[in-house]
Backbone as JSON Lines, residues from 0, in Angstrom:
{"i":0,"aa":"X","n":[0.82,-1.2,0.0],"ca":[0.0,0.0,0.0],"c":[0.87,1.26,0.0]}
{"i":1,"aa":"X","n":[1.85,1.08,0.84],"ca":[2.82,2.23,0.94],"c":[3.46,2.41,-0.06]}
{"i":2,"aa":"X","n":[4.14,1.67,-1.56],"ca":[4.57,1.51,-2.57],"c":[3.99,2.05,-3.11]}
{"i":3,"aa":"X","n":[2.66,1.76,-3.27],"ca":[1.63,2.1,-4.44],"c":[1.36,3.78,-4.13]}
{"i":4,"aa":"X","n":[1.48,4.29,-2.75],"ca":[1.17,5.7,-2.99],"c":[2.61,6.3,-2.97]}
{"i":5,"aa":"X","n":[3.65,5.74,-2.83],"ca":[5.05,6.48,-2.83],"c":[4.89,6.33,-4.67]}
{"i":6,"aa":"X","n":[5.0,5.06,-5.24],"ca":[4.92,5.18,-6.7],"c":[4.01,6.27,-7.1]}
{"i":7,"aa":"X","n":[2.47,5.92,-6.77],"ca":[2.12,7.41,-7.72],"c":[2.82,8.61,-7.5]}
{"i":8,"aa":"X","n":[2.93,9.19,-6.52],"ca":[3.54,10.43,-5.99],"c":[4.49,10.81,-6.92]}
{"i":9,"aa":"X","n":[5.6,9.97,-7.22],"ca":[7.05,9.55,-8.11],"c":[6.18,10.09,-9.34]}
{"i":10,"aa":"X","n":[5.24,9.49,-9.8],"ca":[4.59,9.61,-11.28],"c":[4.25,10.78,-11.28]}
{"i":11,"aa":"X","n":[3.79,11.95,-10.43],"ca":[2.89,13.53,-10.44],"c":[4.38,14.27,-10.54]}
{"i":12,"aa":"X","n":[5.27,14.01,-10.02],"ca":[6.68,14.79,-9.97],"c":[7.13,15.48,-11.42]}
{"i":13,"aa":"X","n":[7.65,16.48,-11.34],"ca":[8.23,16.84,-12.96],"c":[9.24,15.82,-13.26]}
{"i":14,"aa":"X","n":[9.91,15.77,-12.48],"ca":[11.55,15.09,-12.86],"c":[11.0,13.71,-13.54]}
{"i":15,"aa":"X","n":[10.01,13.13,-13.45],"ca":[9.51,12.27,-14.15],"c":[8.59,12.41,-15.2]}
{"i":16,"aa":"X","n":[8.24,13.6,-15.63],"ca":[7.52,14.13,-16.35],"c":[8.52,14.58,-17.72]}
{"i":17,"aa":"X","n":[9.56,15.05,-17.47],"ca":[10.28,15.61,-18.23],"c":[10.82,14.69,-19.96]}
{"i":18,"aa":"X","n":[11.17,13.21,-19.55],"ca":[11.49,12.36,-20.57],"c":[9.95,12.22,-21.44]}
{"i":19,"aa":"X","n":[9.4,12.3,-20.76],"ca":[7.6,11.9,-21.34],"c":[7.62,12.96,-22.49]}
{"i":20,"aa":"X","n":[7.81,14.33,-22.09],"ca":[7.67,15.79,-22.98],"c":[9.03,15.82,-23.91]}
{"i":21,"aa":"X","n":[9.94,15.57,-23.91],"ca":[10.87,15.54,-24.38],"c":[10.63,14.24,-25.98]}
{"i":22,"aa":"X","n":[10.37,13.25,-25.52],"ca":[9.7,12.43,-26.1],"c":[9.15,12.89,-27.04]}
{"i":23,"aa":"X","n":[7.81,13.54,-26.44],"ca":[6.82,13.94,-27.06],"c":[7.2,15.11,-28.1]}
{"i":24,"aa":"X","n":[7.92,15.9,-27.82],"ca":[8.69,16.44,-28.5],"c":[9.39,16.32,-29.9]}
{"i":25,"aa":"X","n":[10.07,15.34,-29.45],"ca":[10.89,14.49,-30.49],"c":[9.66,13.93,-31.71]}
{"i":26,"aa":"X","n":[9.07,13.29,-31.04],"ca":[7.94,12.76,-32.56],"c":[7.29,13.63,-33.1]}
{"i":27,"aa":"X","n":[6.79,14.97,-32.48],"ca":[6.47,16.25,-33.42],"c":[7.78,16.83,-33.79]}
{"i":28,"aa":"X","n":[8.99,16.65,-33.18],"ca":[10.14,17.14,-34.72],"c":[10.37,18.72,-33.68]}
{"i":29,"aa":"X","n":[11.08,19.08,-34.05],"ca":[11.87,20.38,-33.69],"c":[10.51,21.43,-33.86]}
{"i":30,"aa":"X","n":[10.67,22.2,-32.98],"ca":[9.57,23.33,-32.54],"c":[9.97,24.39,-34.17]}
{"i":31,"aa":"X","n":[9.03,24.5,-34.06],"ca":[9.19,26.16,-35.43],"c":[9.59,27.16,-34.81]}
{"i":32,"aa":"X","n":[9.2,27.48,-33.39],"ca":[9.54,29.04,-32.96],"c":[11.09,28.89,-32.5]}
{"i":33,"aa":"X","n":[11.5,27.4,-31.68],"ca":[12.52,27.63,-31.58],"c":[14.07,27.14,-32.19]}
{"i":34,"aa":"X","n":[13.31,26.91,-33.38],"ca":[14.4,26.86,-34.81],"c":[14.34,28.13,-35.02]}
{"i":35,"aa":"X","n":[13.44,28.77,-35.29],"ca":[13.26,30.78,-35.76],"c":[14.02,31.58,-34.76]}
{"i":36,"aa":"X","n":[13.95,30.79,-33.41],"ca":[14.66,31.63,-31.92],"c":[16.03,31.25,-32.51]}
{"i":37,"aa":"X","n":[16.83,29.91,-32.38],"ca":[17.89,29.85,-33.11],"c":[18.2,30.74,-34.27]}
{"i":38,"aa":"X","n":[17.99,30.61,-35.29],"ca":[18.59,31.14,-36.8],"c":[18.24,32.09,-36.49]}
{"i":39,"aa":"X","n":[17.34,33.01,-36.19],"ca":[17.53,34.57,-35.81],"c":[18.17,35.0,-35.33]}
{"i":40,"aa":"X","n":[18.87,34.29,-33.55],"ca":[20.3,34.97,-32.98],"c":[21.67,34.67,-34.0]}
{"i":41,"aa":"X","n":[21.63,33.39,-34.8],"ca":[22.86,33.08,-35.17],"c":[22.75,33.96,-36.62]}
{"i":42,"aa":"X","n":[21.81,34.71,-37.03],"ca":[21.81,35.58,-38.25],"c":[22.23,37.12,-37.7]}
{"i":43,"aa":"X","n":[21.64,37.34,-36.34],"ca":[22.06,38.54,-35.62],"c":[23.6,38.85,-35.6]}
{"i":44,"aa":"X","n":[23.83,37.42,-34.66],"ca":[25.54,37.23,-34.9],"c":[26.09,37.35,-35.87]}
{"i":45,"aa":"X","n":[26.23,36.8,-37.06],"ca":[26.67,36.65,-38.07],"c":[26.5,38.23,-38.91]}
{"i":46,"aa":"X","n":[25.46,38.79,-38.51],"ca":[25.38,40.37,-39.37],"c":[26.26,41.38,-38.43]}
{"i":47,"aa":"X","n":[26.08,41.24,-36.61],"ca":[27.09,42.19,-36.5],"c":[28.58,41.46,-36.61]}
{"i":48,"aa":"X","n":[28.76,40.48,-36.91],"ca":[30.22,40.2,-36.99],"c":[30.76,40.95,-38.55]}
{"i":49,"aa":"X","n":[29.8,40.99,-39.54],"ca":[30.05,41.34,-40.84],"c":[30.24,43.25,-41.09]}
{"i":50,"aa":"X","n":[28.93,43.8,-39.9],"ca":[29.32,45.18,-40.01],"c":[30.7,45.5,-39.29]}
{"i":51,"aa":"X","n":[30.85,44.68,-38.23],"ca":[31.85,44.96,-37.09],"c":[33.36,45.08,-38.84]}
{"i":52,"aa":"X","n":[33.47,43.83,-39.59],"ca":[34.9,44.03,-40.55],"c":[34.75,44.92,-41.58]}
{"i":53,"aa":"X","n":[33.13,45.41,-42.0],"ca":[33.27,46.25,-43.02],"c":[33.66,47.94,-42.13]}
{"i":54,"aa":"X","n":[33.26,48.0,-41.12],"ca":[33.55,49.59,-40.18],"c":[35.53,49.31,-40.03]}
{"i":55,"aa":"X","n":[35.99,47.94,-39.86],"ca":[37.28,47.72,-39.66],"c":[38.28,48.14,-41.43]}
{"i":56,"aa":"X","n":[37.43,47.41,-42.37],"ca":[37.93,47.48,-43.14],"c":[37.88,49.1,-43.84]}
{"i":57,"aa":"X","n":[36.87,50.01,-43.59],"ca":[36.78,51.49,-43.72],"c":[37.8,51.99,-42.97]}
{"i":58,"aa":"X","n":[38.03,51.91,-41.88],"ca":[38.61,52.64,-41.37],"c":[40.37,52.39,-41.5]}
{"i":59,"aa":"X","n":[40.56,51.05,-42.29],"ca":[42.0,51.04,-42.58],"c":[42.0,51.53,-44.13]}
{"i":60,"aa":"X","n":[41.0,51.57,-44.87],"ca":[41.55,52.2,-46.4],"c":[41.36,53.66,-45.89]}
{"i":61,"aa":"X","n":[40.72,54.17,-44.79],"ca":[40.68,55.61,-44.79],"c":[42.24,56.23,-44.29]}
{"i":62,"aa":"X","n":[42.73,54.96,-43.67],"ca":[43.59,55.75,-43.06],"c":[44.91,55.89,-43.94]}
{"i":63,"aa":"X","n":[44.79,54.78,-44.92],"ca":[45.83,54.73,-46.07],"c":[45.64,55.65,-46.72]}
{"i":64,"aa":"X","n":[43.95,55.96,-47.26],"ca":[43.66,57.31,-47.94],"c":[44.39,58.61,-47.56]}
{"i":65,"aa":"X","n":[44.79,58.35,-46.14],"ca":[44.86,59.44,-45.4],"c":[46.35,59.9,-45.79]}
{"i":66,"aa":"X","n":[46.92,59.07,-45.3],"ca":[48.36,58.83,-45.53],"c":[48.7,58.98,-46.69]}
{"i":67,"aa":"X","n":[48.33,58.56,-47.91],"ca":[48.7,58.82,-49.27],"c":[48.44,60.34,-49.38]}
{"i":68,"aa":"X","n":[47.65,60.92,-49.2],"ca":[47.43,62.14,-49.31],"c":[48.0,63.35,-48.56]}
{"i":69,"aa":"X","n":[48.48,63.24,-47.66],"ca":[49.27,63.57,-46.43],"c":[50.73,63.58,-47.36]}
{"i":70,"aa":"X","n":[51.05,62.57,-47.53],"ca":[52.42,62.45,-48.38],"c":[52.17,62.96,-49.76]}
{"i":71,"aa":"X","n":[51.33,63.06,-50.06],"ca":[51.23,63.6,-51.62],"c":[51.16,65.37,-51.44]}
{"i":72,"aa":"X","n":[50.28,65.17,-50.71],"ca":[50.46,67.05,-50.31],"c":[52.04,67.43,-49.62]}
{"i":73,"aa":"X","n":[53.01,66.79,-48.63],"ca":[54.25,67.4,-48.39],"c":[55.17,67.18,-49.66]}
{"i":74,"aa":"X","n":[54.79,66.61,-50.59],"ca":[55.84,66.06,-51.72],"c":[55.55,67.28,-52.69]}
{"i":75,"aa":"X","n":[54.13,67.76,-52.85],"ca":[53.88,68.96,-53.67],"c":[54.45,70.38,-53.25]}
{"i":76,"aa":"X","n":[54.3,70.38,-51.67],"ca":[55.03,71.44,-50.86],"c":[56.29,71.69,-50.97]}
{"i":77,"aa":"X","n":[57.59,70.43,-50.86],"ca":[58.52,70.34,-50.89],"c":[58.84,70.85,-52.37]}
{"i":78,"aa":"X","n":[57.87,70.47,-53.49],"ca":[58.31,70.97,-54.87],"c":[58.26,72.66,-55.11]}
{"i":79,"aa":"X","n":[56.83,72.78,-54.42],"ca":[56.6,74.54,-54.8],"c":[57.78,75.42,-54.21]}
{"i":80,"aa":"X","n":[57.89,74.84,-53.04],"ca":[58.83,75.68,-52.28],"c":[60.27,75.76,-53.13]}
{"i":81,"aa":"X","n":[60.7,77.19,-52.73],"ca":[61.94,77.76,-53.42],"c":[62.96,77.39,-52.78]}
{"i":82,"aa":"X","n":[64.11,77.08,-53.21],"ca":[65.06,76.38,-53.03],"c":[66.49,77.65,-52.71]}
{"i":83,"aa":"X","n":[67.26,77.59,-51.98],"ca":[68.21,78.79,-51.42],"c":[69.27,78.23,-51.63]}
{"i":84,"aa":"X","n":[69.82,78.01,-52.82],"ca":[70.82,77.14,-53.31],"c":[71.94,78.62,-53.73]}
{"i":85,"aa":"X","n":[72.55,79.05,-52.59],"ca":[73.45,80.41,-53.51],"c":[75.03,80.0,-52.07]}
């Protein structure tokens, strides 16, 4: 008698509930919302990882831009300027 109500008790518990849903789970196949919850964070990820190298990759041709031009303007300076060759 004491078995039989310790067993049911065991049976109302989650921790025994859990393989049942899981189960149940499994034979309806992967949830839709949380395949959509997945591939939406890993598309989130994946887009700021892509702005994060295109802001990286701007900011190193700007700075070459920068530099080429920087040197192209003291190289024009160095030319205009008059020379004190006496």
């Amino acid at each position: 008698m004491w078995q039989e109500g310790r067993m049911k008790e065991l049976e109302e518990k989650w921790w025994t509930q859990v393989p049942e849903y899981c189960s149940l789970q499994m034979e309806r196949g992967l949830g839709l919302f949380e395949f959509m919850g997945t591939f939406s964070l890993f598309a989130v990820g994946i887009g700021f990882a892509m702005l994060f190298l295109a802001i990286e990759f701007a900011v190193f041709v700007g700075q070459k831009t920068i530099r080429r031009r920087k040197a192209k303007a003291a190289e024009e300076a160095e030319q205009q300027s008059p020379t004190n060759d006496t």
